[in-house]
C-alpha positions as CSV (number, residue, x, y, z in Angstrom):
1,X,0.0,0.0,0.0
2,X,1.6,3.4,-1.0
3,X,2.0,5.7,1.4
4,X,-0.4,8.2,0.9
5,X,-3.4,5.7,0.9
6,X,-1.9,4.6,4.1
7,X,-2.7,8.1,4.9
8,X,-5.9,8.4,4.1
9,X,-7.1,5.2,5.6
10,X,-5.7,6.2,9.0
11,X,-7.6,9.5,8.3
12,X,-11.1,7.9,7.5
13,X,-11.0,5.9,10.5
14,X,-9.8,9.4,12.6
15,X,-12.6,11.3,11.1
16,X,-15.4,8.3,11.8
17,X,-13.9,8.5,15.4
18,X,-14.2,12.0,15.8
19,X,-17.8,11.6,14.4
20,X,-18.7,9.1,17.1
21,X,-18.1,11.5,19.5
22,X,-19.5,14.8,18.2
23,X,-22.6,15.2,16.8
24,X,-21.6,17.5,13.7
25,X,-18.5,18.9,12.9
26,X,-17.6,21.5,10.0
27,X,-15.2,20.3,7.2
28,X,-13.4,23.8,7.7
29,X,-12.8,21.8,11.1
30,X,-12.0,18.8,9.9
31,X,-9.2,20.2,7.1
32,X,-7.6,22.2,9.9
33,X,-7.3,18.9,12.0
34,X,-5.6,16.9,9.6
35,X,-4.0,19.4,7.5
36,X,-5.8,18.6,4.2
37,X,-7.8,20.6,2.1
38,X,-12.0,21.1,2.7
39,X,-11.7,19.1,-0.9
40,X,-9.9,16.5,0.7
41,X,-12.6,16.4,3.1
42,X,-15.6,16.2,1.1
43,X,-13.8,13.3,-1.1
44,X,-13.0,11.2,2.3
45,X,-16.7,11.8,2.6
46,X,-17.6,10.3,-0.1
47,X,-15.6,7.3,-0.2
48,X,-17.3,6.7,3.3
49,X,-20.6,6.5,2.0
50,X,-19.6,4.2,-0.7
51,X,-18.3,2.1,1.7
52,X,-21.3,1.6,3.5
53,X,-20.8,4.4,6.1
54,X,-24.2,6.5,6.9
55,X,-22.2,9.9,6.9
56,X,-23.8,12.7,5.3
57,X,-23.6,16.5,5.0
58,X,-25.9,19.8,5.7
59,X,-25.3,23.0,4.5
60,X,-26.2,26.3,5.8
61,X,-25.4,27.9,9.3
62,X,-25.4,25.2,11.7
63,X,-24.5,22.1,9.1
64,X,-22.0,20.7,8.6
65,X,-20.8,16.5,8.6
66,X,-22.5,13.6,11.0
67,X,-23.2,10.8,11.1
68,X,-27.0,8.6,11.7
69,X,-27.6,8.8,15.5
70,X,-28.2,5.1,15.5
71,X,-24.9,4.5,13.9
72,X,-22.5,2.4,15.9
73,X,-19.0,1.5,14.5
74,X,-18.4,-2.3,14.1
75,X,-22.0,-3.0,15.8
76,X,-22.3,-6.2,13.9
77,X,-18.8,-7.7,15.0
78,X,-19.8,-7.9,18.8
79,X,-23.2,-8.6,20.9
80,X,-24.0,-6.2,23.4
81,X,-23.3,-8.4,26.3
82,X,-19.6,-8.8,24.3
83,X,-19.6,-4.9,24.3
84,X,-20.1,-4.8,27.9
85,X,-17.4,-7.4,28.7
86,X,-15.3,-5.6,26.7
87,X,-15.5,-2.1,28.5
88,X,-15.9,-3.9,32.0
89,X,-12.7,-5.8,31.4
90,X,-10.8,-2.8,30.4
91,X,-12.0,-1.0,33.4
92,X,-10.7,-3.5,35.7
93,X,-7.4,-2.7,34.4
94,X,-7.4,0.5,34.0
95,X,-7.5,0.0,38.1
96,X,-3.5,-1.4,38.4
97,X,-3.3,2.1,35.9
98,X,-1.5,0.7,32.9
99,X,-0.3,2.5,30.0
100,X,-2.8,4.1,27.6
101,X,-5.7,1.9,29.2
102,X,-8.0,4.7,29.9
103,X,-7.5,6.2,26.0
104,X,-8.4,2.6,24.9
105,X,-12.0,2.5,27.4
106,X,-13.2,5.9,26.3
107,X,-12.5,5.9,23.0
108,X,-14.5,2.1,22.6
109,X,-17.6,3.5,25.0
110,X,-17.6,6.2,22.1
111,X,-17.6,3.0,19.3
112,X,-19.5,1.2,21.8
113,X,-22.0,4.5,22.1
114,X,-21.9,3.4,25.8
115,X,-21.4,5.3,29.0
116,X,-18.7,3.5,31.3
117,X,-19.6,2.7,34.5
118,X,-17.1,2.5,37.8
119,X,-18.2,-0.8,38.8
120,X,-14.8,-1.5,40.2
121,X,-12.6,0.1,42.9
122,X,-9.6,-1.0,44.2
123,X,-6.9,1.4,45.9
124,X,-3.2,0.3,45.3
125,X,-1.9,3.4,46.6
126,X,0.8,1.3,48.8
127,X,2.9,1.2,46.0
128,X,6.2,2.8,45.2
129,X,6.0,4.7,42.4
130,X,9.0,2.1,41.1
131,X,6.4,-1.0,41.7
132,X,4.1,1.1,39.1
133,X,6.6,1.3,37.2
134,X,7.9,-2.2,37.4
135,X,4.3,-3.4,36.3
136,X,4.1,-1.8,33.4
137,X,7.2,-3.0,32.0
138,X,6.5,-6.7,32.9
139,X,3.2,-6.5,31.5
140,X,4.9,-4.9,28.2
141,X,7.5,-7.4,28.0
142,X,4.7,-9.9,28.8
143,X,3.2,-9.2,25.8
144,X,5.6,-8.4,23.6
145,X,7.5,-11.6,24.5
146,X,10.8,-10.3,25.4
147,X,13.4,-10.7,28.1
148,X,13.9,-8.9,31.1
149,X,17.0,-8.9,33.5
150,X,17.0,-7.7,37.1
151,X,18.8,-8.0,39.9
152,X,16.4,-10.2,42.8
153,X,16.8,-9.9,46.4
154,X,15.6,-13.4,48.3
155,X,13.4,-13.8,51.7
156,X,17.0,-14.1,53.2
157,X,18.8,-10.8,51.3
158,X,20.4,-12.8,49.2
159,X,21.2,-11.0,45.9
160,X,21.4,-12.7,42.1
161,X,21.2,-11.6,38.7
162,X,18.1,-12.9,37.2
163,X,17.1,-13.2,33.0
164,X,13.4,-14.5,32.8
165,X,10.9,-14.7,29.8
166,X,8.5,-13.5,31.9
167,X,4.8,-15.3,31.7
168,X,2.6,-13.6,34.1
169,X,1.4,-11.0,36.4
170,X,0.4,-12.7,39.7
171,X,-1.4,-11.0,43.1
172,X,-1.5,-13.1,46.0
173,X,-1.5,-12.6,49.7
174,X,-1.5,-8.5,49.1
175,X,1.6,-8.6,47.1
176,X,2.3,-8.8,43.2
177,X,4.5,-10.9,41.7
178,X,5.7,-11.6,38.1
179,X,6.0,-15.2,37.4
180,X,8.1,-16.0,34.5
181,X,11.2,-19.2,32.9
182,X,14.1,-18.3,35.0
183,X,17.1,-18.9,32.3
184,X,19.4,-19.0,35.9
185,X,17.3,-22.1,36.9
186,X,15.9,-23.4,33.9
187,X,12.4,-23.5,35.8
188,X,9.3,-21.5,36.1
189,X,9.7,-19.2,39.2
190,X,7.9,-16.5,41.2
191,X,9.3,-13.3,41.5
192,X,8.2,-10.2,44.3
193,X,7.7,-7.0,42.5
194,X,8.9,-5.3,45.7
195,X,11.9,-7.8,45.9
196,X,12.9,-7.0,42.2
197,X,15.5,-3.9,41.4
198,X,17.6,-1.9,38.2
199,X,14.7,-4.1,35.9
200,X,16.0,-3.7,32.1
201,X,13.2,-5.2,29.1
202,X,15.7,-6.4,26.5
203,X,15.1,-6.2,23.0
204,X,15.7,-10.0,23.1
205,X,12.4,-12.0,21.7
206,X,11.7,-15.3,23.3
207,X,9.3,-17.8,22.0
208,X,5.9,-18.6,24.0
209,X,6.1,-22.0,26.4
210,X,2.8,-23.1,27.0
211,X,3.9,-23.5,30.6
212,X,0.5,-22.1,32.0
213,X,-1.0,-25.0,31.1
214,X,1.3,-27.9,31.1
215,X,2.9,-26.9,34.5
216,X,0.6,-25.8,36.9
217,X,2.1,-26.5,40.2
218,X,5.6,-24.5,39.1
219,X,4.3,-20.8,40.9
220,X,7.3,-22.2,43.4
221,X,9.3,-19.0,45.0
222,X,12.8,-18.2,45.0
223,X,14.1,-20.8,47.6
224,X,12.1,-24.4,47.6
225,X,9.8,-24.6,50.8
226,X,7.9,-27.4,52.3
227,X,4.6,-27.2,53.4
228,X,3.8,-27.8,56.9
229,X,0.5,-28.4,58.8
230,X,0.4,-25.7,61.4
231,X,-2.5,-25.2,65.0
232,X,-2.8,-22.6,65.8
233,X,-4.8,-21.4,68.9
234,X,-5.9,-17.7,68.7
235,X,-7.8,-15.6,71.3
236,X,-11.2,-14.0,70.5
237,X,-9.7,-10.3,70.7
238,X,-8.3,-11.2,67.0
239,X,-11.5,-12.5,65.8
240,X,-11.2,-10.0,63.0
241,X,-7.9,-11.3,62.0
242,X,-9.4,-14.9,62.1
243,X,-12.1,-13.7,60.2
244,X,-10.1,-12.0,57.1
245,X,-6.8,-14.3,56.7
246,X,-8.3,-17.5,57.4
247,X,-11.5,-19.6,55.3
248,X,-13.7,-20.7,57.3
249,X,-13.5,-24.5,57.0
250,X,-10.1,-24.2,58.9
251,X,-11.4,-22.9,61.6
252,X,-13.1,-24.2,64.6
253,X,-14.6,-21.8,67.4
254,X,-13.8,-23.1,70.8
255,X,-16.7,-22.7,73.6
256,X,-14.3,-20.0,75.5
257,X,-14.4,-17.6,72.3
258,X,-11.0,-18.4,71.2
259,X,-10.4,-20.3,67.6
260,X,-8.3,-23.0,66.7
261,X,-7.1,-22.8,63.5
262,X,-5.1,-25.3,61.3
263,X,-3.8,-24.3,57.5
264,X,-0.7,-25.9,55.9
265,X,1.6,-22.9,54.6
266,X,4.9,-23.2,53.1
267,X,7.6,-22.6,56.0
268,X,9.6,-19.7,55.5
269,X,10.2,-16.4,57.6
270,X,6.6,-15.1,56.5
271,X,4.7,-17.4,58.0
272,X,7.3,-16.9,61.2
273,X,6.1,-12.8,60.9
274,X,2.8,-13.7,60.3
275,X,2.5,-15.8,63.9
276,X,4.5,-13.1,65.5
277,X,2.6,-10.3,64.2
278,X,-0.4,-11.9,66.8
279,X,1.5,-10.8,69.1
280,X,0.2,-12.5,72.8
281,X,-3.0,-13.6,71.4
282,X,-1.8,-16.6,69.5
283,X,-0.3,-19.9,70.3
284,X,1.7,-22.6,68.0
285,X,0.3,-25.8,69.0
286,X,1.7,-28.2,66.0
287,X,4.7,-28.9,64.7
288,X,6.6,-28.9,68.0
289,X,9.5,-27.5,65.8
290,X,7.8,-23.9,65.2
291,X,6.7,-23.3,68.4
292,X,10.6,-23.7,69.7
293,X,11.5,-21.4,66.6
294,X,8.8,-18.9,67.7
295,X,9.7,-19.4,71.3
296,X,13.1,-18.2,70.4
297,X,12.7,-15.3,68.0
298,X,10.1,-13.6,71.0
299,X,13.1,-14.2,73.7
300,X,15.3,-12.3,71.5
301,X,13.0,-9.7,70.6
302,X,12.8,-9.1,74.5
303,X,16.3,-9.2,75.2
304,X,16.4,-6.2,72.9
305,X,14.0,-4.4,75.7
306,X,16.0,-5.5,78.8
């Protein structure tokens, strides 16, 4: 295709746009937009109508181009209810504010000829401005299928140089991570955002492993954990605690108030926090192993009060 019809096909599409979402508009107005002559205009007009387009023009004080009220732009490619999915979808990102997704929602509600509707609110405001950052380049080099290299700091501090073709964006336990083939390990791992630093997207390609789907116990984390069955006894002042970090089937209410709650977590300094972060009103019942750990990590955060 030469160039200049290149041109003008990107210009009929513009000027339907700018259609959708004006009633009328002047050709003076439209020439002054795109740089093109008012004849220019009125011929991009024309080849609109032939094409099937139901554009026409008025003359006199107050005409100008528009387009049928009822008209909407590629009406016949999607239901309604596909419309709707569409625009709710893309609002739901727009929450984790990617690049350019708020340009993409308004300007299909104005295809769509549909109001959008907040139907979603979720406050991520606890990020560093450098997470924000770091999510939009994995989700860019997620799609365009290219490498990234970072440097990753472990649970323990450890730091290592990390290449990944990264896979997916993953939110768990109030955190995001980016799971993605670590070259280093030759494995699928999962990555903190918060952990990751000096991120570089290479202009390396990768091609697409279908490890979504063929792997779907590999969301493993940076060191290998084992899973341990943990009691825990917990008082009735953190019944809210009880109530939002634990489901209910692992939780049994004991006739004094208090709960006694058994999960099976990964063992790693987290789930150490987590415990600790009860403060008095929790107990380690099972494994006999954590509660010495436990016992030992609150002795030494007391010694640091005597």
């Amino acid at each position: 295709m030469l160039n200049g019809d290149y041109m003008q096909v990107n210009r009929l599409f513009e000027i339907i746009y700018v259609l959708l979402g004006k009633k009328i508009v002047t050709a003076k107005e439209l020439a002054e937009r795109f740089e093109v002559s008012q004849r220019t205009i009125y011929r991009d007009v024309d080849v609109l109508s032939l094409a099937g387009i139901p554009i026409y023009t008025e003359k006199g004080k107050g005409g100008g181009i528009s387009l049928l009220p009822e008209f909407v732009f590629n009406k016949s490619l999607l239901s309604e209810a596909e419309q709707n999915e569409i625009l709710s979808a893309l609002h739901g990102l727009s929450i984790v504010k990617t690049t350019d997704t708020e340009g993409v929602l308004k300007k299909l509600s104005t295809i769509f000829n549909k109001s959008t509707t907040n139907w979603l609110e979720v406050d991520f405001s606890g990020w560093s401005y450098q997470d924000g950052e770091k999510f939009n380049d994995f989700k860019n080099s997620i799609i365009e299928q290219r490498l990234v290299e970072f440097d990753y700091y472990s649970t323990f501090g450890e730091k290592t140089k990390r290449r990944i073709e990264p896979i997916q964006l993953y939110f768990k336990s109030r955190a995001w991570y980016i799971k993605g083939f670590c070259l280093n390990r030759h494995a699928v791992r999962l990555f903190k955002l918060s952990r990751v630093k000096n991120l570089i997207v290479t202009n390396e390609h990768f091609k697409k492993r279908d490890l979504l789907c063929s792997n779907p116990n590999s969301d493993i984390s940076e060191h290998e954990r084992q899973d341990i069955r943990l009691k825990l006894k917990i008082t009735q002042e953190m019944t809210y605690r009880v109530m939002d970090e634990f489901d209910e089937h692992d939780v049994e209410v004991q006739p004094d108030g208090s709960f006694i709650v058994t999960v099976i977590w990964p063992e790693d300094d987290w789930v150490y926090g987590t415990i600790l972060s009860y403060g008095e009103h929790i107990e380690v019942l099972e494994p006999v192993h954590v509660r010495g750990i436990i016992k030992n990590k609150a002795l030494e955060t007391v010694k640091k009060y005597l």
